[in-house]
LOMARLUM-701383 format. One record per atom (N, C-alpha, C): x, y, z. Coordinates in steps of 0.001 Angstrom, whole numbers, plus 500000, padded with zeros to 6 digits. Example, Ala and Ser with C-alpha at 12.3 -4.5 7.8 and 13.67 -1.06 7.14 Angstrom:
REM residues 2
513190494310507800;512300495500507800;513200496700507800;512850497750507080;513670498940507140;512900500030507870;
***
This chain:
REM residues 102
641574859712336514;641296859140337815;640233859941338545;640330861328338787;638945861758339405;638580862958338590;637346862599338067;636266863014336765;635481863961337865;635483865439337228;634956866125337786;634585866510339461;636268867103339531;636475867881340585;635677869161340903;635177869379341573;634650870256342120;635822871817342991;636368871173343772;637111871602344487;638486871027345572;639899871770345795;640551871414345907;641253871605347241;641464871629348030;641693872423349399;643060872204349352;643544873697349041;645054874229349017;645813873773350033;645293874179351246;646414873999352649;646325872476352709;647953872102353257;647787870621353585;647791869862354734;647255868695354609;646787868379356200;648430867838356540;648468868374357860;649981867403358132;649772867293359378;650629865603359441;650647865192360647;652083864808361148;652343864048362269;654018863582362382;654872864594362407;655238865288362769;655686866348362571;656185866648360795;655176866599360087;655678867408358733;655733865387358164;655976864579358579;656749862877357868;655054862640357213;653643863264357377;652797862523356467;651839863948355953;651418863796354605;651401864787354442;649599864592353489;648904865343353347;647651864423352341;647187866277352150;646365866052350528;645419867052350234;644367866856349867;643379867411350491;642352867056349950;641237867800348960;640514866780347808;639851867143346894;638443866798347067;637937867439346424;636267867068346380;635332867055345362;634703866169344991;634239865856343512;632960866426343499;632453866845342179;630973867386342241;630088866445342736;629826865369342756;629051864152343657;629247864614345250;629811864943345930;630487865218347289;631372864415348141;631785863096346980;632921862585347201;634417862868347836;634612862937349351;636004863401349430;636622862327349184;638019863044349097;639214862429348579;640840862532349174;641478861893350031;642923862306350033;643999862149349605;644735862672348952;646097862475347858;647536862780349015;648135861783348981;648855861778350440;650308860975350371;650794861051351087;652659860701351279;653069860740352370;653346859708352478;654289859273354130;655520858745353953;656320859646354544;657836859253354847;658200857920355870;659350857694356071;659618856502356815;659572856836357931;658756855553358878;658086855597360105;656725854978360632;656404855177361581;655714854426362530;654752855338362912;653260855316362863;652074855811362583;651119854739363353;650110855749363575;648506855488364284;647541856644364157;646708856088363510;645468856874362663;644072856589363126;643077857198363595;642348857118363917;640975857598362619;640212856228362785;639051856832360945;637943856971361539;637337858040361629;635768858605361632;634695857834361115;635345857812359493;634337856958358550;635388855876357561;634311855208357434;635019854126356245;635758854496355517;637174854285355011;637925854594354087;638512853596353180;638581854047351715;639196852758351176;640252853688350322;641373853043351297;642546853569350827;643811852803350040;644129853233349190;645016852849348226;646228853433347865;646938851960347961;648422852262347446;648956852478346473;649485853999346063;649651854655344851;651051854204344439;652233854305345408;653561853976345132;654148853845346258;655141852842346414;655945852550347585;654974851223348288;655465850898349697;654504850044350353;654501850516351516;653629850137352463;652890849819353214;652257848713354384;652826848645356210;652645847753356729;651719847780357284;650180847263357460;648901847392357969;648568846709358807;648087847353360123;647570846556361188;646399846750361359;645039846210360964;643926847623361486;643295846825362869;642477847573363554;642123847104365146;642215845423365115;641143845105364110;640572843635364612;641322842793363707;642585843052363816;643985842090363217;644949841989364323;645367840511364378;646918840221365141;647613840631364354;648097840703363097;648958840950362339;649393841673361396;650695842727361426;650361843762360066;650797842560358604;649880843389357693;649442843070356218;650465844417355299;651242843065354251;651791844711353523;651061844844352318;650544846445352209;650883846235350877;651440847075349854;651369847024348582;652272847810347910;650856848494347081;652213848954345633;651718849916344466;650259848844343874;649275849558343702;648190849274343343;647197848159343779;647879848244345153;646765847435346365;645993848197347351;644993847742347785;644602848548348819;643698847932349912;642808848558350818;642103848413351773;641444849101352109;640866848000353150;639118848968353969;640040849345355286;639599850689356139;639725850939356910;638543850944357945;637790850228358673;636457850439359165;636090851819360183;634712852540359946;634419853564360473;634938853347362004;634787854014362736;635299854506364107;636145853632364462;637293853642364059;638469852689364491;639849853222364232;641028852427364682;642194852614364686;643089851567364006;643955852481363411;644793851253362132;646458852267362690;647289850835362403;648761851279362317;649382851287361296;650530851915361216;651191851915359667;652309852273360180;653483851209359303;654805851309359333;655453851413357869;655995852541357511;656166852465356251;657810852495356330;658157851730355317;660056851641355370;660722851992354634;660471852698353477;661107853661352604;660159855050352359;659005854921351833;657783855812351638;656622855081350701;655289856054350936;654449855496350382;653701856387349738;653164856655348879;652204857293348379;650401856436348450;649883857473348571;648350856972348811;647192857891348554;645739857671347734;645379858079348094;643771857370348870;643147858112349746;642124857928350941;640567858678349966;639993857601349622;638488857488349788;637495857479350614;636909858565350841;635885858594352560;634245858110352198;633856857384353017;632382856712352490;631174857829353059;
***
């Protein structure tokens, strides 16, 4: 899955108190990457840049700004997150994911 890592950043990002958790990698291209897990709960994320993030295991309820409605999805689905915006997430057992940055 990711061909020539470059580098791995040990410490992990956490948010929620400790319930979401992601690490991030970086490919010799300068591709980042986040490898990540969220416990059950109710989330709001704010994206800098485009992300296309994918559902590794578990599912996933998606609202992003310019939607009335959350979208689920599961193991080996995914989505765009658009640059400078805000997306919700309700996850109801857990999810695994990982986050592609453009």
């Amino acid at each position: 899955m990711f061909i020539n890592v470059k580098s791995v950043v040990k410490k992990a990002n956490v948010y929620f108190d400790g319930r979401v958790s992601s690490r991030t990698i970086i490919l010799e291209n300068g591709e980042k990457k986040t490898l990540g897990f969220m416990m059950k709960g109710e989330y709001e994320f704010a994206a800098g840049v485009e992300e296309l993030m994918e559902v590794l295991n578990g599912e996933m309820k998606i609202k992003l700004e310019n939607r009335e409605k959350f979208e689920t999805f599961k193991e080996g689905q995914n989505f765009i997150v658009p640059a400078n915006s805000k997306f919700k997430v309700i996850v109801e057992n857990f999810a695994d994911y990982c986050c592609s940055y453009k």
